[in-house]
C-alpha positions as CSV (number, residue, x, y, z in Angstrom):
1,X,1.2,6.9,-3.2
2,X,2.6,5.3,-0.1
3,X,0.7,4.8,3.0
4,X,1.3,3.5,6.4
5,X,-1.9,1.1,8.0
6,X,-2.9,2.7,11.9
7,X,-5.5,0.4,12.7
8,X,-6.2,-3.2,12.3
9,X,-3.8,-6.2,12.4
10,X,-1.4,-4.3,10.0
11,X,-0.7,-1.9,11.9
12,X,2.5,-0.4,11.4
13,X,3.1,-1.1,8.0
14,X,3.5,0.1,4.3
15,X,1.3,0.0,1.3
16,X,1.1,1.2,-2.3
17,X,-2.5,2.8,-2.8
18,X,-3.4,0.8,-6.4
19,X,-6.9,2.1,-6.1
20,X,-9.3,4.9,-4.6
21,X,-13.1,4.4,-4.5
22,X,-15.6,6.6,-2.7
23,X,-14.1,5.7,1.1
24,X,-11.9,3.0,0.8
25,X,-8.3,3.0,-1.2
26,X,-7.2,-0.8,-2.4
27,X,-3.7,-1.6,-1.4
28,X,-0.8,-4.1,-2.2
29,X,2.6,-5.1,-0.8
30,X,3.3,-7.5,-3.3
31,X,3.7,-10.7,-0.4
32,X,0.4,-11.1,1.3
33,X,-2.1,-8.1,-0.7
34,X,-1.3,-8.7,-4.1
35,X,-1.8,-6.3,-7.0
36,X,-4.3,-8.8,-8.5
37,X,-6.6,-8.8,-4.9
38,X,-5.5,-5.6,-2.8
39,X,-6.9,-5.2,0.1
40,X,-10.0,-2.4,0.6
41,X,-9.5,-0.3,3.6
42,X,-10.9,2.6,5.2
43,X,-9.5,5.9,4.4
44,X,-9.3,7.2,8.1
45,X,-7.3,3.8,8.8
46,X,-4.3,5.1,6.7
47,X,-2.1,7.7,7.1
48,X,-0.4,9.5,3.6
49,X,3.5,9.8,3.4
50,X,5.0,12.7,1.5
51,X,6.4,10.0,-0.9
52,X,4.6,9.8,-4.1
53,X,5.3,7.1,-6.7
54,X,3.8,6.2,-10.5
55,X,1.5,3.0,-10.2
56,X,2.2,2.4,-13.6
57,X,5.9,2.1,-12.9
58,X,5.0,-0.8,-10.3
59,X,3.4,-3.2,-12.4
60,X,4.8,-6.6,-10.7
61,X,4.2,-7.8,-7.0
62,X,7.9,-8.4,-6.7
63,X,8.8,-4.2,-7.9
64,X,6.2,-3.4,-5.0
65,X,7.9,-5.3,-2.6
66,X,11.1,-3.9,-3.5
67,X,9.8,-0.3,-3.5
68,X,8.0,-1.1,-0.1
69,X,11.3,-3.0,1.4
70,X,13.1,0.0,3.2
71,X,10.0,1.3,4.3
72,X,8.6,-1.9,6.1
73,X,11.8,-3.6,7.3
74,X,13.9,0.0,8.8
């Protein structure tokens, strides 16, 4: 899924969730939290957009940025 950072010094922008574990989700944007070292944060830190995507289908750093262009840059 998509989700948009509320706290912290990334405030204000997108991520692709790779990852849940217990209180933390791992995400990626493909330029500076790559898919091979997302970043952990805290789940209260995020907030959920209705938009839904397949992980699987985003397999590449440079497909997540794509995906996560619009999003980040309107």
């Amino acid at each position: 899924m998509i989700v948009k950072s509320v706290a912290g010094h990334d405030k204000n922008k997108f991520y692709l969730v790779v990852n849940l574990k217990e209180k933390r989700a791992y995400i990626a944007d493909g330029k500076k939290r790559l898919l091979g070292a997302p970043k952990a944060k805290n789940l209260i830190h995020l907030k959920v957009t209705k938009n839904v995507v397949d992980v699987v289908k985003y397999d590449t750093d440079k497909k997540v940025r794509h995906l996560l262009h619009d999003y980040n840059y309107n």
